[in-house]
Each structure stands twice: as C-alpha cells, then as structure tokens.
C-alpha positions as CSV (number, residue, x, y, z in Angstrom):
1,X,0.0,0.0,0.0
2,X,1.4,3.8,-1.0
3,X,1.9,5.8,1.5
4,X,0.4,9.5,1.6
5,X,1.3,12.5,3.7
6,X,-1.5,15.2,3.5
7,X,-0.7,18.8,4.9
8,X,-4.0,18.8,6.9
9,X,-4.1,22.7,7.1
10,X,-8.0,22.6,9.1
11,X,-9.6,24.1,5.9
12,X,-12.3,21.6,4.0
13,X,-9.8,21.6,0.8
14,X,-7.5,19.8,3.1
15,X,-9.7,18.0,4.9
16,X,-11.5,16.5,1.5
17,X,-8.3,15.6,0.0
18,X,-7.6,13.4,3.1
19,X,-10.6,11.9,2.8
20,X,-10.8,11.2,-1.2
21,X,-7.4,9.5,-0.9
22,X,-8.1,7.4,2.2
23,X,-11.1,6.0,-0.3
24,X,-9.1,5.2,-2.6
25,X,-7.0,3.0,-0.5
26,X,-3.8,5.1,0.3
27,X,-2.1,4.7,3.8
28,X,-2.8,8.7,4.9
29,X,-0.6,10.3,7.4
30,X,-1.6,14.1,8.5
31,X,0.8,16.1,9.6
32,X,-0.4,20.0,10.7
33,X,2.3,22.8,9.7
34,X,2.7,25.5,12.4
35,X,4.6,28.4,10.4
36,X,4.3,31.0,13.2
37,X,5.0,31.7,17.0
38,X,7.1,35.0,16.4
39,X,5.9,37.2,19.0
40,X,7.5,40.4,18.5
41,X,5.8,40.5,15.2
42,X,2.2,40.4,16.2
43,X,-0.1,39.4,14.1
44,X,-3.5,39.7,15.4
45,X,-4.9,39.3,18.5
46,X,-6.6,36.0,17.3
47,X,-4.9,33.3,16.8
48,X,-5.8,31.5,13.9
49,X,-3.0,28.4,13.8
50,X,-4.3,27.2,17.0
51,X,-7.9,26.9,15.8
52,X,-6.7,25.6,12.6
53,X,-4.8,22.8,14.4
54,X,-7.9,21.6,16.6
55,X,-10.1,21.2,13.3
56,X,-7.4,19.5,11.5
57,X,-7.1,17.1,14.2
58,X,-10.9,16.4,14.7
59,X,-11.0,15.6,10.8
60,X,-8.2,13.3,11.3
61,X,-10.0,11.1,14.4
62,X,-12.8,11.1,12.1
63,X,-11.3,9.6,8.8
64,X,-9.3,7.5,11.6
65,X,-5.3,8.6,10.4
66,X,-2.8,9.8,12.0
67,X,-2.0,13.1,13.1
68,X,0.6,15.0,14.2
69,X,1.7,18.8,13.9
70,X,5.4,19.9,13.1
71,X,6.7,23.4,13.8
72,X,8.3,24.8,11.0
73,X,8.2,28.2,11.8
74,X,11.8,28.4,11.9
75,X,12.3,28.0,8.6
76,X,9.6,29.9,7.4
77,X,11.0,32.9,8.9
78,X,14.2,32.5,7.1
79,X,13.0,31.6,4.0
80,X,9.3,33.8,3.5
81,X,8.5,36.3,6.1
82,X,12.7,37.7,6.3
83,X,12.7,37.3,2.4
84,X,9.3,39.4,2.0
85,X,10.8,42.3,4.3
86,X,14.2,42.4,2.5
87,X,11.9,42.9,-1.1
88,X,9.3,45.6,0.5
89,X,12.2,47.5,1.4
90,X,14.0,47.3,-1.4
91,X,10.2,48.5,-3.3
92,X,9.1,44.9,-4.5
93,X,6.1,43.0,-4.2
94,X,7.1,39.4,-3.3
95,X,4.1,37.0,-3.7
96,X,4.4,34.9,-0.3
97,X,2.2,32.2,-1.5
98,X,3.9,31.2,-4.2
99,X,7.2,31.3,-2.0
100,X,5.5,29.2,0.9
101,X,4.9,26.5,-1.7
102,X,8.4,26.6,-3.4
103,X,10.1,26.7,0.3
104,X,8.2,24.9,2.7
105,X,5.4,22.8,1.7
106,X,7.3,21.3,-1.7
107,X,11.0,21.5,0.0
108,X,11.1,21.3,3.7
109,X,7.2,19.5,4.6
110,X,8.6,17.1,1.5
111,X,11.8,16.1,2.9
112,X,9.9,15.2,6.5
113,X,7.3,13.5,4.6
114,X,10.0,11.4,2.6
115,X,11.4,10.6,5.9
116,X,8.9,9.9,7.3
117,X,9.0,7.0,4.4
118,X,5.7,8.7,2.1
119,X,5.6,7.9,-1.7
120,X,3.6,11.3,-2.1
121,X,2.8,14.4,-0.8
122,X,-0.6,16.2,-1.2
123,X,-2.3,19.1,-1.1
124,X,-5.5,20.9,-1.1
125,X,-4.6,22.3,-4.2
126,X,-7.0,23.2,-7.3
127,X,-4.7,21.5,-9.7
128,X,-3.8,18.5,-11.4
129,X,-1.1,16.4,-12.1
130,X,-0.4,15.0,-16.1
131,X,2.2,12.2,-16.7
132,X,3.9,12.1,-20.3
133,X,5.7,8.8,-21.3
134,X,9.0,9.5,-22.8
135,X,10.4,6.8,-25.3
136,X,13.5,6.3,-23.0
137,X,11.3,5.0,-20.6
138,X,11.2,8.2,-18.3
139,X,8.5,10.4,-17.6
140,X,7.5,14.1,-17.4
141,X,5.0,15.5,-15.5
142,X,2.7,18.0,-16.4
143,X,1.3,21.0,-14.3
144,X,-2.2,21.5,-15.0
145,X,-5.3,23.8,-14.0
146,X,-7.8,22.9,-11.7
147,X,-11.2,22.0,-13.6
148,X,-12.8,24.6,-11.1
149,X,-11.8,27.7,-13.4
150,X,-13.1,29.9,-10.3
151,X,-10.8,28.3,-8.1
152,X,-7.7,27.2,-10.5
153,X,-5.0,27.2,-8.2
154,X,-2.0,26.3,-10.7
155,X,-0.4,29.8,-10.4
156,X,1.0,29.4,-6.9
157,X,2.7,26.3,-8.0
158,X,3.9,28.1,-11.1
159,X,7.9,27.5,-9.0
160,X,7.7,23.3,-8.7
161,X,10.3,21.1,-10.4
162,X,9.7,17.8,-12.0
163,X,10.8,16.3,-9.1
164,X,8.9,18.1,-6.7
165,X,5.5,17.2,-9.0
166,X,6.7,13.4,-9.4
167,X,6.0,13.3,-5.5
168,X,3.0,15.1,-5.0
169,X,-0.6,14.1,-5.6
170,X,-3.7,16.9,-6.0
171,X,-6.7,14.9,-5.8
172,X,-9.5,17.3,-5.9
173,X,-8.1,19.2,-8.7
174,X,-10.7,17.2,-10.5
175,X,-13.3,19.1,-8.5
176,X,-15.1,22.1,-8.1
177,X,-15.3,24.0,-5.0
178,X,-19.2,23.6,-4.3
179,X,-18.6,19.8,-5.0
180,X,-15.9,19.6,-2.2
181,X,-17.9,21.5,0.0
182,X,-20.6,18.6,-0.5
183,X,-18.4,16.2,-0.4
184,X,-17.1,16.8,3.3
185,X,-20.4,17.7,4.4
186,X,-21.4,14.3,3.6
187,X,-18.7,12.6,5.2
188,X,-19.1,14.5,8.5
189,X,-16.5,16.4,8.4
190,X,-16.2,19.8,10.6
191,X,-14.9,22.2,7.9
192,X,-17.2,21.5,5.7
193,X,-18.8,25.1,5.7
194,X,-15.6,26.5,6.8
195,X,-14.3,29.7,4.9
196,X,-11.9,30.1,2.9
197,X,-8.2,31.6,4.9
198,X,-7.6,35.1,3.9
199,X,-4.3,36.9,4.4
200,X,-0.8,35.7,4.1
201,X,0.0,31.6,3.3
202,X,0.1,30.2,6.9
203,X,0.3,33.7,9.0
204,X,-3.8,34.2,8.8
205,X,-5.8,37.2,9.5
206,X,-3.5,39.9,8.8
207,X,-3.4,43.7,6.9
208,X,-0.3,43.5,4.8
209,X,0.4,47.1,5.8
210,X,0.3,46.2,9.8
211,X,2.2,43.4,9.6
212,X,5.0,45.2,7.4
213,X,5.3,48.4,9.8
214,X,6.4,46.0,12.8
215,X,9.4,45.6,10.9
216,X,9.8,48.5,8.3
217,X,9.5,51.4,10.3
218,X,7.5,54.5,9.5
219,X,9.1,57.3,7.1
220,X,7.3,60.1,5.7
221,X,7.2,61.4,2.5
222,X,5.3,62.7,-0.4
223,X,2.6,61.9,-2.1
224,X,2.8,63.1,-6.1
225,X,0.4,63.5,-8.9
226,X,2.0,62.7,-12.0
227,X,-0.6,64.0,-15.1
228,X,-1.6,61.8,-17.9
229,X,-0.1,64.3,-20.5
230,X,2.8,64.0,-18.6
231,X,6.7,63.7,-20.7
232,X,7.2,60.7,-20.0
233,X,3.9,59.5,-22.1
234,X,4.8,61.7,-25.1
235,X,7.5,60.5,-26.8
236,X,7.2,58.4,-30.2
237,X,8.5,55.1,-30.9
238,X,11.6,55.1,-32.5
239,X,12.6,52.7,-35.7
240,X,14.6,49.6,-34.4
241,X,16.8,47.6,-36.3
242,X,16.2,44.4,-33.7
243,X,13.4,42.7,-32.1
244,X,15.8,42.2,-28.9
245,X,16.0,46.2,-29.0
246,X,12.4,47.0,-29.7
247,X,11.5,44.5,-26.7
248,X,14.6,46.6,-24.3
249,X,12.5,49.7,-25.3
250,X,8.8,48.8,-24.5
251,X,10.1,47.0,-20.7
252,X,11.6,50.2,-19.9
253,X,9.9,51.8,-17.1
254,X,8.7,55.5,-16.8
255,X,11.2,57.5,-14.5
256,X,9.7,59.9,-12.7
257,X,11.1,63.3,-10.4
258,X,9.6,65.4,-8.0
259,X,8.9,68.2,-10.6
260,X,6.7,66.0,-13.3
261,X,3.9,66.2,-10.7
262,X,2.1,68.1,-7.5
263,X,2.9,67.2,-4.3
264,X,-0.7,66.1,-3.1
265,X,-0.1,64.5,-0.2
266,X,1.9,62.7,2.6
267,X,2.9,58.8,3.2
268,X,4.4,57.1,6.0
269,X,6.7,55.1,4.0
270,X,7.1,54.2,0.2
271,X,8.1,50.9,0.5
272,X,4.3,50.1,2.4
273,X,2.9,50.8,-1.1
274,X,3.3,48.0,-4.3
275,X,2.0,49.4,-7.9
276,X,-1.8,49.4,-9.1
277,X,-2.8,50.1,-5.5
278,X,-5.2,52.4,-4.6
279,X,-6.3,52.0,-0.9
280,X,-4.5,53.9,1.7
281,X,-3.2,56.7,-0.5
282,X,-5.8,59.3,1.8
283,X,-5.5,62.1,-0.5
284,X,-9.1,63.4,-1.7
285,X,-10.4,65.5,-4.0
286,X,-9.5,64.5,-7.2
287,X,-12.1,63.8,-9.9
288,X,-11.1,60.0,-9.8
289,X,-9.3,58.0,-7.6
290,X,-5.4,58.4,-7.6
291,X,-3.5,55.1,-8.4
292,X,0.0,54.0,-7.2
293,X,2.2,53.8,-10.7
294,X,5.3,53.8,-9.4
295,X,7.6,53.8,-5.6
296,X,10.9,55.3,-5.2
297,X,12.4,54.0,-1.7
298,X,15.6,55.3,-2.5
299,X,14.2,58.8,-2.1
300,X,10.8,58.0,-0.3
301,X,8.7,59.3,-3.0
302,X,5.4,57.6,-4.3
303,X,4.1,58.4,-7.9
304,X,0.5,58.3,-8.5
305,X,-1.8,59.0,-11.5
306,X,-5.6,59.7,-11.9
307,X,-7.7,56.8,-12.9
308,X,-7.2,53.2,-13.5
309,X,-6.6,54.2,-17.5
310,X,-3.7,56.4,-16.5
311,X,-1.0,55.5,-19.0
312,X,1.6,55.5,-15.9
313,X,0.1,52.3,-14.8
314,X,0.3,50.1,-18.4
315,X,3.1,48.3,-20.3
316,X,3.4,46.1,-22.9
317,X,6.8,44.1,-22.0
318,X,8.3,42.8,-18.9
319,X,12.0,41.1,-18.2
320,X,12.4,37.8,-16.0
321,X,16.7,37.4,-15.5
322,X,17.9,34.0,-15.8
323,X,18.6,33.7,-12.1
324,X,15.0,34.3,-11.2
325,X,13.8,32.1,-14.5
326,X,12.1,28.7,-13.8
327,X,10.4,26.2,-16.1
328,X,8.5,23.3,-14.9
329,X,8.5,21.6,-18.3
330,X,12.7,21.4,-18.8
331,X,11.8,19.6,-22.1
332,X,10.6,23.4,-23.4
333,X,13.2,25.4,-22.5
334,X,14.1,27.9,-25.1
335,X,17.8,28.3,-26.4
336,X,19.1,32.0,-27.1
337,X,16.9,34.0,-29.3
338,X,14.3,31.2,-29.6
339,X,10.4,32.3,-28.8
340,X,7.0,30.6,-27.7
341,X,3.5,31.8,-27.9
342,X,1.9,31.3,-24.5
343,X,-0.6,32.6,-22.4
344,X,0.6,34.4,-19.2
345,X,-0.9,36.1,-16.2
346,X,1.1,38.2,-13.7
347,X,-1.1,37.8,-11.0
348,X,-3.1,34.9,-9.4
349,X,-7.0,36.2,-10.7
350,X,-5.7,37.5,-13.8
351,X,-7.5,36.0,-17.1
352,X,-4.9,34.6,-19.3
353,X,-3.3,36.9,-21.8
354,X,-1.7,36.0,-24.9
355,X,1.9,37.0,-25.1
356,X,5.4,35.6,-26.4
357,X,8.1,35.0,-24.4
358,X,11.7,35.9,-26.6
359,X,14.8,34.2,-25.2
360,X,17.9,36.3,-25.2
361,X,21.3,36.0,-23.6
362,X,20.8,37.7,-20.2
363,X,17.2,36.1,-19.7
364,X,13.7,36.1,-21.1
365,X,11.1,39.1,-22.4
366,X,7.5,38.3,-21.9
367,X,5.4,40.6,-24.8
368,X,1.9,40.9,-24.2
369,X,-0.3,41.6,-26.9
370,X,-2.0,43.8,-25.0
371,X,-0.7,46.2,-22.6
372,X,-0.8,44.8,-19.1
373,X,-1.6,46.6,-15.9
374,X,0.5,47.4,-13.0
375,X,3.5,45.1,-13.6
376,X,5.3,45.0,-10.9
377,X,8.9,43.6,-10.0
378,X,9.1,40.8,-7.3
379,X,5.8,39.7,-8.4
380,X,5.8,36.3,-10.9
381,X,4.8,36.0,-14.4
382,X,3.3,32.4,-15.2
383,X,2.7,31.1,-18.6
384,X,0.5,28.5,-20.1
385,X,0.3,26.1,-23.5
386,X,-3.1,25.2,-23.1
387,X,-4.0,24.5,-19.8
388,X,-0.6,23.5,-18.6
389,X,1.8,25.7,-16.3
390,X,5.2,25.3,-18.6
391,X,7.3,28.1,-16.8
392,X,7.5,31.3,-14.7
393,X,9.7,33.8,-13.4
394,X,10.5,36.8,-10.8
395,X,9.3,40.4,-12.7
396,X,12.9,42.1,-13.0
C-alpha cells in the first residue's frame, strides 16, 4: 500500500483531499504545519494556527489517520517572512504564496514526509497532475489547471520542479469547489462550511500594511500626482533595427522626479505601497481615484496617477533574468533568441493573456499583446500552453 502524507491545514480543501485519498486505498498520514509563533511581530490578536490545528485534528480522528503537527516556523522565517521584508524595502512585491509553496510545503514538509517513508505528498490544491511517457522510458510531469476555473489554483505552483511534481498528488483538482464542499459535508466532516483563509500563506488574518510596519519602520514622504499628458507618455517610438532592442525599449519603465507632478499628499513610507494600488493613499479631491504607478524607496517618493486608464500604470513588456527564470517543463526550455506563444498572467485572478516569451542571452522578455496593468517587479509571471503551467519567473 502507498503511503500518503496530506498537509492537513484545518480548511475543508484539506480535509476532502484526506478523505478522497483514504477512499481510494492510500495509507494517509496528517501532519499540521505550524509556520508562526514570532511574538514580536504580532499578528493579530486571534490566533488562527491554533484553531486551525484543533479542526485538522478532529478531521483526522474522524477519517481515523494519523495526526501529528510539526513546527516549521523556523524555517519559514528564514525563507518567507525575512525574504518578503528584504523585497518591501528594497520597493518589490514578493508573492508569499507562491514562496511558501516553493520553500516549505514542496521542499522542507517534502523532505519530512519522505522521511517519514511517504511515496507522495498532497495538497488541497486546485490543480492537477499529467504524466507524459518518454520513449527512453522516463516520464515528465505536467502542471495542469484545476477543472474549477473559479478556483484554478495552478499559479501558486507556477515555481515546482519535475521532481517536486513526481511526489506530489492533487486529488481534488478534479473538482469544483461547491462539490468539495458537499463532499465533506457528507462525510461528517467539521470544515465543511468553513471559509476560505484570507491573508498571508500560513500567517492568517492579517493587513499587509500592519504586519509590514512592525518591521519596516514609519518614514514620511510625499505623495505626487503625475498628469496623464505627462513627458514621459509623449515620446514616439523610435525605428529599431532588432526585435531584442524594440522589446529593451517597450520593458523600460517611466522615471519619474519630483517636478513632473504636484505634491498632493503625505505617506508614511514608500516601501508600504506596491503598484496598481489604490487603498491607503488618503489624499481626496480629485475627480477620480489616484492610483500608485510607481515607488521610489531610495528617495521616499510615491508616484500616482488619476484613474485606472492612466498610461503610468500600463506596459506592454516585462523582463524575467535568468537567475529568477524557472520552467517546470525542462523539455521546453528555449535556447538564445528562440520564442513561444503562450498565455501568461502576472497575477493569481488575472484572465490569461496571450503573449510571447523571446529568449535572449541575459534572460527572457514576456510581450503581451496587449498592454498589461500594474507590472510590478518581485511579483511572478506564469505562462501557459493550453491548460498547462510550462514556466514562470520573478518580474525584474
């Protein structure tokens, strides 16, 4: 019999996937992750881990598997919560969950469960698993959307390796979310009308911005108002004599000084704010809300623009670096100056956008056919063939 580790996290996605797996006649071991016990970064006066555990634990007497919970908060200060500080303050927007699946549930929870002698990992996860059959003999596995488009969970796994995926199982990627709901409800189980976990992967109920000034302290500066008929939007396009040059040109960002704007109000700290946001600016009066289009930490400044069709907040090309490059499918990799049509999305809810990805020596251009909103560095671009996750990559 194959032996199954499930990271029981006390939400019904978890809970079902235990379930569905003991049915079809896996051994199941459930092993709770604690991520957090950091008290001098406070993160809200609930405490959401410890409630979390207790369900997990009453799913697991009640499929009848074993249960235990493993602290790996250590590690997950190291390798998320120090990481995501370090990017904020140098003015990038990490995407945590994608981390805490690359770091801790496909790397560290792996290793234990492999220890622990598991054939597989699995996860809640709305995804699925493909297996191609090479004609050595070997065989590549394929990253694949959940069925559940509402719920299609494949982006925050956009970082796995082939030999992270020929471990892991995802057996309600099959599934819709209403359909796991019923599902646990009847089989018994306590989460069954549970909602969903909001805020960051493992840390719970928390306001990005609260949890950031514990560690990033407060610095004021200004606010500016950067107008649509601004320079910086003016110039033509100029002739180029290589696709490599007219791709450099359309991934350059706008930069922006003090005097290309007004000075319409104060922050507490440019490296609080990420691009495309529009909450917590507090500066009224304008005929339509301001939008962040672009953070200078170095000097404290925050760019904004009226209107989510200000031109500040829209380009057309971004830049991934070979370091920060990844592809799931290794079979696809492109060679120097090679392309791909794909689909990408540069953030989690984001519909699909066609693009190509060009291959040059320093890394990888992603060019959207259509001009994408609030790209923002530290962030990942995923693409797609079909429904499959082939590749992704940290916005330079």
């Amino acid at each position: 019999m194959k032996k199954v580790v499930v990271g029981l996290s006390g939400g019904v996605d978890s809970s079902v996937t235990a379930y569905l797996l003991k049915q079809q006649g896996y051994e199941v071991i459930a092993l709770f992750m604690k991520n957090w016990h950091d008290e001098s970064v406070l993160i809200s006066e609930e405490c959401p881990w410890v409630e979390d555990s207790n369900d997990a634990l009453i799913v697991a007497e009640k499929l009848g598997i074993p249960f235990q919970t493993i602290d790996l908060s250590e590690e997950y200060k190291d390798r998320i919560v120090d990481y995501m500080f370090n990017e904020y303050e140098r003015g990038r927007t990490p995407n945590p969950d994608v981390l805490c699946n690359r770091e801790i549930k496909f790397d560290v929870f792996l290793k234990i469960a492999l220890q622990l002698g598991a054939d597989f990992v699995a996860t809640g996860h709305y995804c699925r698993k493909g297996t191609l059959n090479n004609a050595d003999g070997t065989e590549t596995y394929q990253l694949l959307a959940g069925v559940d488009g509402n719920k299609d969970q494949s982006y925050f796994l956009c970082q796995l390796s082939q030999e992270q995926l020929s471990k892991t199982l995802f057996p309600i990627g099959e599934l819709t979310k209403p359909q796991v709901r019923q599902i646990a409800a009847e089989n018994g189980l306590i989460t069954a009308e549970k909602k969903d976990s909001q805020g960051l992967c493992f840390i719970g109920k928390v306001r990005l911005p609260d949890f950031l000034q514990q560690k990033l302290k407060p610095k004021k500066g200004i606010i500016v108002e950067v107008p649509i008929d601004a320079d910086q939007y003016q110039t033509s396009v100029p002739t180029f004599t290589t696709k490599t040059e007219e791709l450099a040109y359309f991934a350059e960002k706008p930069v922006y000084e003090v005097k290309d704007g007004n000075i319409v109000g104060e922050h507490q700290g440019a490296h609080y704010f990420t691009k495309g946001q529009r909450k917590g600016l507090a500066v009224g009066g304008t005929k339509e809300p301001l939008f962040v289009i672009e953070t200078d930490v170095d000097q404290n400044v925050i760019y904004t623009g009226q209107g989510k069709e200000h031109p500040g907040l829209y380009r057309r090309t971004l830049f991934v670096s070979n370091e920060e490059l990844h592809w799931v499918r290794q079979d696809l990799v492109l060679e120097i100056d090679g392309s791909m049509k794909v689909m990408a999305r540069i953030r989690y809810r984001q519909p699909l956008q066609e693009a190509t990805l060009f291959k040059i020596d320093g890394g990888l251009y992603v060019d959207f056919v259509d001009k994408q909103t609030a790209i923002t560095e530290g962030q990942f671009v995923a693409w797609y063939i079909g429904d499959e996750l082939v590749g992704s990559g940290v916005i330079s």
